[in-house]
C-alpha positions in Angstrom: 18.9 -14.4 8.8 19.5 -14.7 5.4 18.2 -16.1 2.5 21.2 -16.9 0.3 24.1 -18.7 0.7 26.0 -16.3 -0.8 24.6 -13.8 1.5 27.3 -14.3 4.4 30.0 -12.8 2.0 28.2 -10.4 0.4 29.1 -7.1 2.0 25.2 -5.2 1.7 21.9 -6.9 2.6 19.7 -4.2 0.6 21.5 -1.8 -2.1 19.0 1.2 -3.0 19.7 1.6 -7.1 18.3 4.8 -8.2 18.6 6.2 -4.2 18.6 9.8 -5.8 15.5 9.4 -7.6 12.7 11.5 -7.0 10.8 8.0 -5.6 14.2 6.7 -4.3 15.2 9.0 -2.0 11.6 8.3 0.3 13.0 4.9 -0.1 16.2 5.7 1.6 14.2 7.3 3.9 12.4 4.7 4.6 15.2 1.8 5.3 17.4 4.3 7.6 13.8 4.3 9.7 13.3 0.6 9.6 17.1 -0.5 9.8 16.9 1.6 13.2 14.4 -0.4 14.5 15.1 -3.8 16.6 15.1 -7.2 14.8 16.4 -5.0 11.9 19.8 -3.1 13.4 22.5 -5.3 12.3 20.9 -5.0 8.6 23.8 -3.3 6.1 22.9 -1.3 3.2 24.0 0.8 0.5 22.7 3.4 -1.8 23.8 3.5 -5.7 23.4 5.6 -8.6 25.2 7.2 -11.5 26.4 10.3 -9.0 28.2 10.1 -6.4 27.6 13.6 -5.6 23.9 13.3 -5.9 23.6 10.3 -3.5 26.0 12.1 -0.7 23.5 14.7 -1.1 20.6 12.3 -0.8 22.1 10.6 2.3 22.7 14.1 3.5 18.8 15.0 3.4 17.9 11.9 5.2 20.3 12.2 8.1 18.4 15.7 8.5 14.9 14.8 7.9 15.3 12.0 10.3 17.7 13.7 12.8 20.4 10.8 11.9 23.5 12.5 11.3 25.6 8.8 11.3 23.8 8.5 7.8 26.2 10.5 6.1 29.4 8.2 7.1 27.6 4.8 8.2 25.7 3.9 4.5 28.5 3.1 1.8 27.6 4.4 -1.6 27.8 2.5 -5.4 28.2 4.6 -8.5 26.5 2.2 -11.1 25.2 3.3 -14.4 22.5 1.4 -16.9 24.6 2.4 -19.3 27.5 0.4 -18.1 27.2 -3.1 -17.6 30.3 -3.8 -15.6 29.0 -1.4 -12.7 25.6 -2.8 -12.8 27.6 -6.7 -12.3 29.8 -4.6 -9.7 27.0 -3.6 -7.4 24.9 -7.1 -8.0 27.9 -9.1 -6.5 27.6 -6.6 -3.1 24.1 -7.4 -2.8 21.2 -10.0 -0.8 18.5 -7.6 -2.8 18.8 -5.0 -4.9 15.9 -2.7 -4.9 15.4 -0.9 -8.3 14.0 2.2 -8.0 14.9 3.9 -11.8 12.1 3.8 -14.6 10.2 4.0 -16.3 11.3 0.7 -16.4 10.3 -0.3 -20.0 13.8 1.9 -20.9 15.8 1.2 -18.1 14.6 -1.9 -16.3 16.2 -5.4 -17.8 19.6 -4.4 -17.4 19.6 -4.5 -13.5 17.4 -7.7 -14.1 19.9 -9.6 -16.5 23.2 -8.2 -13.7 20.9 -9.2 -11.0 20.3 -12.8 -12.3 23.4 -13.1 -13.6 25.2 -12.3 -9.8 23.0 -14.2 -7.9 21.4 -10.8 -6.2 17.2 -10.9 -5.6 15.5 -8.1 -7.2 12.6 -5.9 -6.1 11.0 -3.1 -8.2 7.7 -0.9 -8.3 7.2 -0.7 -11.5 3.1 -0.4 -12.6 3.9 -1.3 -16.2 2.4 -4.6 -17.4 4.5 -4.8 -20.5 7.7 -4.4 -18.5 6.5 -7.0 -16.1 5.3 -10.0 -18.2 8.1 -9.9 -20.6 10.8 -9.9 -17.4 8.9 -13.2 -16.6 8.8 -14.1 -20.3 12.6 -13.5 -20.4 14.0 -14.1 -17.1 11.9 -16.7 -15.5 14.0 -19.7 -15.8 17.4 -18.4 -15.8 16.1 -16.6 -12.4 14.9 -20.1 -11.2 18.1 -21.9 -12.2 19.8 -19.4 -10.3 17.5 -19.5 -7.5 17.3 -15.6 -7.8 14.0 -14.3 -6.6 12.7 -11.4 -9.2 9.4 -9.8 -8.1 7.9 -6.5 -9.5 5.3 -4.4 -8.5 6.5 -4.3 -4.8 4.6 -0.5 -4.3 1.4 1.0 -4.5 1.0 -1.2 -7.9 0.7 -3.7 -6.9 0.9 -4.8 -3.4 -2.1 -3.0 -1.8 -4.0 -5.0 -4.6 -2.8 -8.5 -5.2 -2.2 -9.2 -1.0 -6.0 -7.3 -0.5 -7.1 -9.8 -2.9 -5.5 -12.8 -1.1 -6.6 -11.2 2.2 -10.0 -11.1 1.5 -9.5 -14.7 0.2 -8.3 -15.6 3.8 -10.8 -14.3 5.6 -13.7 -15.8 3.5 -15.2 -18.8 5.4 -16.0 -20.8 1.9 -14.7 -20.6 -1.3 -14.0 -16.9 -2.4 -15.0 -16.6 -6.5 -14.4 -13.0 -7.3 -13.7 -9.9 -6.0 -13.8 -5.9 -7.0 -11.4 -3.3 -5.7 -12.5 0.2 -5.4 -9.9 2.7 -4.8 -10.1 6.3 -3.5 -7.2 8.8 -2.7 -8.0 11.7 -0.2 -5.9 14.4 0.2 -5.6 17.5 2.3 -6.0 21.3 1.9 -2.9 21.5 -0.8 -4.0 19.3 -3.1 -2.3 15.9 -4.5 0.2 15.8 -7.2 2.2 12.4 -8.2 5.8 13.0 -9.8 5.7 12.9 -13.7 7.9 9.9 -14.1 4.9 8.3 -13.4 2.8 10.0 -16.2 5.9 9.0 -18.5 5.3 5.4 -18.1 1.5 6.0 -18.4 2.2 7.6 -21.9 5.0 5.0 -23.1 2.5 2.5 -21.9 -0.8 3.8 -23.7 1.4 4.2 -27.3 2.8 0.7 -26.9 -0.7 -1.4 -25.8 -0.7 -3.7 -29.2 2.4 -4.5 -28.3 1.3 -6.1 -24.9 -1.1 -8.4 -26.5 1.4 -10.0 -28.9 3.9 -10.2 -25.9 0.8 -12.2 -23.9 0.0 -14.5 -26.6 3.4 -16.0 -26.4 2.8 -17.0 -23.0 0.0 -20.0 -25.1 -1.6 -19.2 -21.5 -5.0 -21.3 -20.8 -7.7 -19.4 -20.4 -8.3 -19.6 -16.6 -11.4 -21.6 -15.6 -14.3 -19.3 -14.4 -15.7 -20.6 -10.9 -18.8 -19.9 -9.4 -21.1 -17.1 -11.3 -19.1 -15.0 -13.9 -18.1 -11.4 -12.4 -19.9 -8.8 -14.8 -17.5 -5.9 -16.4 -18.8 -2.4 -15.2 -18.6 0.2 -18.3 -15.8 2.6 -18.7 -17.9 5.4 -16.4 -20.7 4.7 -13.9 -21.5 6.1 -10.4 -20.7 3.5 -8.1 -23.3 2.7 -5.1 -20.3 1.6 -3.3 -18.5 4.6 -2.8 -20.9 6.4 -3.7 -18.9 8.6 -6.2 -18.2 8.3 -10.7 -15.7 5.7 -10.9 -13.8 4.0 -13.7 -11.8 0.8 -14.3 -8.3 1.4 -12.8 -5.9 2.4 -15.4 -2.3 0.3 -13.8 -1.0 -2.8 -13.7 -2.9 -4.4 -10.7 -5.6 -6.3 -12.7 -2.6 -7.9 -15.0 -0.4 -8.6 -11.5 -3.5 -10.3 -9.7 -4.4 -12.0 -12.7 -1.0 -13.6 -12.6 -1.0 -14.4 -8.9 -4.4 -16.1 -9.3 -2.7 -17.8 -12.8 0.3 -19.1 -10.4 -1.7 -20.1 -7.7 -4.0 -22.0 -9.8 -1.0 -23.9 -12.0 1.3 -24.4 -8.2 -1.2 -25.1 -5.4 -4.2 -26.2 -7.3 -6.2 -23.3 -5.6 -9.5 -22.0 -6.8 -9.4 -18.8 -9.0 -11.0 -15.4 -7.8 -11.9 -13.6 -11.0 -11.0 -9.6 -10.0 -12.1 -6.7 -11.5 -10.6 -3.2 -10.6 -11.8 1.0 -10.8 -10.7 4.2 -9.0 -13.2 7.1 -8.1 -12.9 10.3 -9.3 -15.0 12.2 -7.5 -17.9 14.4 -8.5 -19.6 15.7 -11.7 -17.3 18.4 -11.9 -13.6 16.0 -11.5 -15.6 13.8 -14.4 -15.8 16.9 -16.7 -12.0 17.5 -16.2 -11.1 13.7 -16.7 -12.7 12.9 -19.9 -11.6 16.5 -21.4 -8.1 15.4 -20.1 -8.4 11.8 -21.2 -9.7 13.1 -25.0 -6.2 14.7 -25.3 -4.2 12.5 -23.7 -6.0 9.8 -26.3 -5.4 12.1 -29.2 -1.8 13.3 -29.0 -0.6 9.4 -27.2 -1.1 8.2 -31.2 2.0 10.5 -32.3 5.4 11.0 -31.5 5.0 14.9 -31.6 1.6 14.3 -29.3 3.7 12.6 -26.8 7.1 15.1 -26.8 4.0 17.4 -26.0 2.5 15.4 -23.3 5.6 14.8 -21.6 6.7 18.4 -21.4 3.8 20.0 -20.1 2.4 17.1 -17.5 1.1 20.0 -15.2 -1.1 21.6 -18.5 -2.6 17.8 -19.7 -3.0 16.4 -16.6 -5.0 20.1 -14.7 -2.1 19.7 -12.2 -2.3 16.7 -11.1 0.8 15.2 -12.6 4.2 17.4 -12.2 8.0 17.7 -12.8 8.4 19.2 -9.4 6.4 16.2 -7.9 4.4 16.9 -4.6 5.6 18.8 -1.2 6.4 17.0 1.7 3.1 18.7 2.9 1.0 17.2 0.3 2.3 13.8 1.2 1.4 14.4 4.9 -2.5 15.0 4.2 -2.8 11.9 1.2 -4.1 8.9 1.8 -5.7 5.8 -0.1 -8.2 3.7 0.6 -9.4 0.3 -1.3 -12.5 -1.3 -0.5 -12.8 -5.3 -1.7 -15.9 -6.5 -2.1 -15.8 -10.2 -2.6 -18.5 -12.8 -3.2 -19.0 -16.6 -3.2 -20.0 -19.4 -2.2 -20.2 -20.3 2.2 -18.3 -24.0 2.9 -21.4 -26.5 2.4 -22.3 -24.8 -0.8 -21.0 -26.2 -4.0 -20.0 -23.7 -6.4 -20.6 -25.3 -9.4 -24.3 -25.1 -8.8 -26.6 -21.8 -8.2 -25.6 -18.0 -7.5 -23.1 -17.0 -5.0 -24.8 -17.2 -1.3 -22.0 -15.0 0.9 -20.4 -12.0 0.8 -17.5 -10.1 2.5 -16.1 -6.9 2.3 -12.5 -6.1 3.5 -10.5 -2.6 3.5 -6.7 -1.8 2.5 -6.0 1.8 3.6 -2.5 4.0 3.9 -0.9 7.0 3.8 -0.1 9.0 0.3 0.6 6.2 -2.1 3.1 7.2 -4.4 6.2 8.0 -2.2 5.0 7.1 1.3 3.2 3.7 0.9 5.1 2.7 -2.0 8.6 2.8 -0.1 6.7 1.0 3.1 5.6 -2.2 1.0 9.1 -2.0 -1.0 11.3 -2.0 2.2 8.6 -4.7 4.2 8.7 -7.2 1.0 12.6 -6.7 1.1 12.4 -7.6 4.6 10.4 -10.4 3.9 12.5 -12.0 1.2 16.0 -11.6 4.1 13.9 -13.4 6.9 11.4 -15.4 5.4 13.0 -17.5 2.8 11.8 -21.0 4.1 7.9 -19.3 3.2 8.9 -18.2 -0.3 8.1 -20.2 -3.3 10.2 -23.1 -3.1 12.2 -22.3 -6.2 13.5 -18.6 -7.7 12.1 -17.3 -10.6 10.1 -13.9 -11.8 6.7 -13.2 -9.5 4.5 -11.3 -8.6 3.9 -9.4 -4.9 0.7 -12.4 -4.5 2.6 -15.2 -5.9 6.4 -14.6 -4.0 4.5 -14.0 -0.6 1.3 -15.6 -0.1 2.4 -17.9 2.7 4.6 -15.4 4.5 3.7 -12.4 7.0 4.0 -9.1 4.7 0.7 -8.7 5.7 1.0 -8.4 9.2 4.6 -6.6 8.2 2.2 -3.8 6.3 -0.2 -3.5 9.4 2.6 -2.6 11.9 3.7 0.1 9.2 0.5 1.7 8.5 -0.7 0.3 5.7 -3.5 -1.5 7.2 -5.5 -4.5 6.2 -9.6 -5.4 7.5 -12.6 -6.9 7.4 -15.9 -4.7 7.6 
């Protein structure tokens, strides 16, 4: 079943870094469910972290969330620490995939990289931080490929939902698909929403740092990539969208930078036509815009200054009108959230050309899920895990640094997704 030859004499198929995390511990959740299940049960995994007491405690909540007391003896446990090298190498050498779950990544994500890459183990992340991404592939692409280590971020809610829509929609389009636009919407239920703060952390690191992202991407000398078909026309920054019918603005993560890379990879590998993408998130009513821009003024003004952002960063509850927290949200909350992201994709049906005239077709195509940060976001991390250990014959034919799109285009994390409720359609 697996993927590398090492893998026979490596003692852990998956090892959870960061297990006791606030996102890592629904991970853990989420592998004692799926390792329980029937193609998956002779799977072995670990979970590692700086405390050992901290992980007992998070094996210890998952045996009695899921009514699995074997947990607490059956899944070994790894103390490894960023801060120390040799325990990162340590717990790389026991493992077919590690699955990094500590950020915000730009302070604490290229160590397990470099151990990872070093020790032959794959690595899987879910970070939503384009700066951290494209300078891992900047760094670690070749080594990774010489190594014939697999490196793919953005295996959550950023970006998977996104960049396998995209290529979904692609699939299903009987012609030559030229560009598509994701709308996403989050619903929740009678408590509210609320997304853990570390996420608001990386949001902040990554709004002071954005000059820095364009100096890293000119060192790529990346080609323009050729425009196909008619050119897809940037919305503004706030408009009331017809197509879900609420005020919507360009989505703030990483998935236009991840599909943009998928598309760039599956231009330069398989010669395949480009889909241009653009990307926004509702917000709701007249009253949620009010909120958001009077939010977004401060966050704007205090991001600039070091004093601005200790400020941001200790009162995520005050800035953000709740929606960002320390505590991160109740089990309940999670229950009653879902997503939704509607692709609407245009181009050109098979005996057009699409070098001549406006797009003639059209298709439309749905991803939807349960609560994105910590239920969807440990579903696609575990099912593109699972798709690395039995699917290595579909994976690019050589390791290196990818993106969700660009590692598993040819395999079935798609259908993988469907069967765990992240679901993919046409309209």
């Amino acid at each position: 079943m697996a993927c590398v030859e090492t893998s026979s004499s490596r003692p852990y198929h998956l090892v959870i870094f960061g297990a006791s995390g606030f996102t890592g511990q629904f991970v853990v959740e989420e592998v004692a469910r799926t390792v329980s299940e029937g193609p998956n049960g002779n799977l072995k995994w670990a979970v590692a972290g700086r405390s050992k007491q901290k992980l007992e405690k998070v094996l210890e909540q998952a045996a009695g969330v899921l009514s699995k007391p074997e947990l607490r003896t059956e899944v070994d446990i790894i103390v490894a620490d960023i801060e120390e090298p040799d325990t990162l190498a340590a717990m790389c050498k026991q493992a077919v995939i590690v699955l990094n779950c500590v950020g915000p990544y730009r302070f604490f994500g290229e160590p397990v990289i470099k151990a990872c890459v070093e020790n032959g183990a794959h690595h899987i992340d879910i970070s939503g931080e384009p700066q951290f991404l494209e300078s891992m592939q900047l760094n670690y692409d070749s080594q990774a490929a010489e190594k014939g280590v697999y490196i793919i971020g953005s295996c959550g809610f950023d970006s998977i939902p996104a960049d396998m829509g995209v290529l979904y929609t692609r699939d299903q389009f009987k012609g030559t698909l030229t560009a598509v636009e994701s709308f996403l919407t989050v619903g929740s239920g009678p408590d509210g929403a609320c997304i853990h703060d570390g996420t608001w952390q990386s949001a902040i690191y990554g709004f002071s740092d954005s000059q820095k992202l364009q100096t890293l991407r000119r060192k790529f000398n990346h080609k323009p990539l050729p425009t196909v078909g008619a050119k897809l026309k940037r919305r503004g920054n706030l408009f009331f969208s017809n197509e879900i019918q609420q005020y919507t603005l360009p989505f703030m993560g990483s998935d236009p930078s991840v599909v943009k890379r998928t598309q760039r990879f599956l231009v330069e590998e398989h010669e395949a036509t480009p889909v241009q993408y653009g990307a926004y998130a509702g917000v709701g009513g007249l009253g949620s815009v009010v909120k958001l821009i009077f939010a977004g003024m401060m966050f704007w003004l205090l991001v600039k200054f070091s004093f601005g952002r200790n400020l941001l960063i200790k009162y995520p509850e005050f800035f953000s009108f709740g929606f960002f927290s320390k505590a991160g949200p109740t089990r309940k909350q999670m229950e009653s959230s879902s997503f939704q992201f509607a692709f609407y994709g245009q181009g050109y049906s098979e005996d057009q050309d699409p070098s001549q005239g406006k797009p003639d077709a059209k298709i439309r195509t749905l991803v939807q899920g349960p609560e994105c940060g910590y239920v969807a976001t440990p579903i696609a991390m575990v099912q593109a895990a699972l798709t690395i250990l039995n699917e290595c014959k579909a994976l690019p034919k050589k390791g290196g640094v990818y993106t969700p799109g660009a590692a598993f285009a040819k395999t079935t994390l798609i259908n993988r997704l469907n069967k765990h409720g992240i679901q993919f359609s046409v309209i």
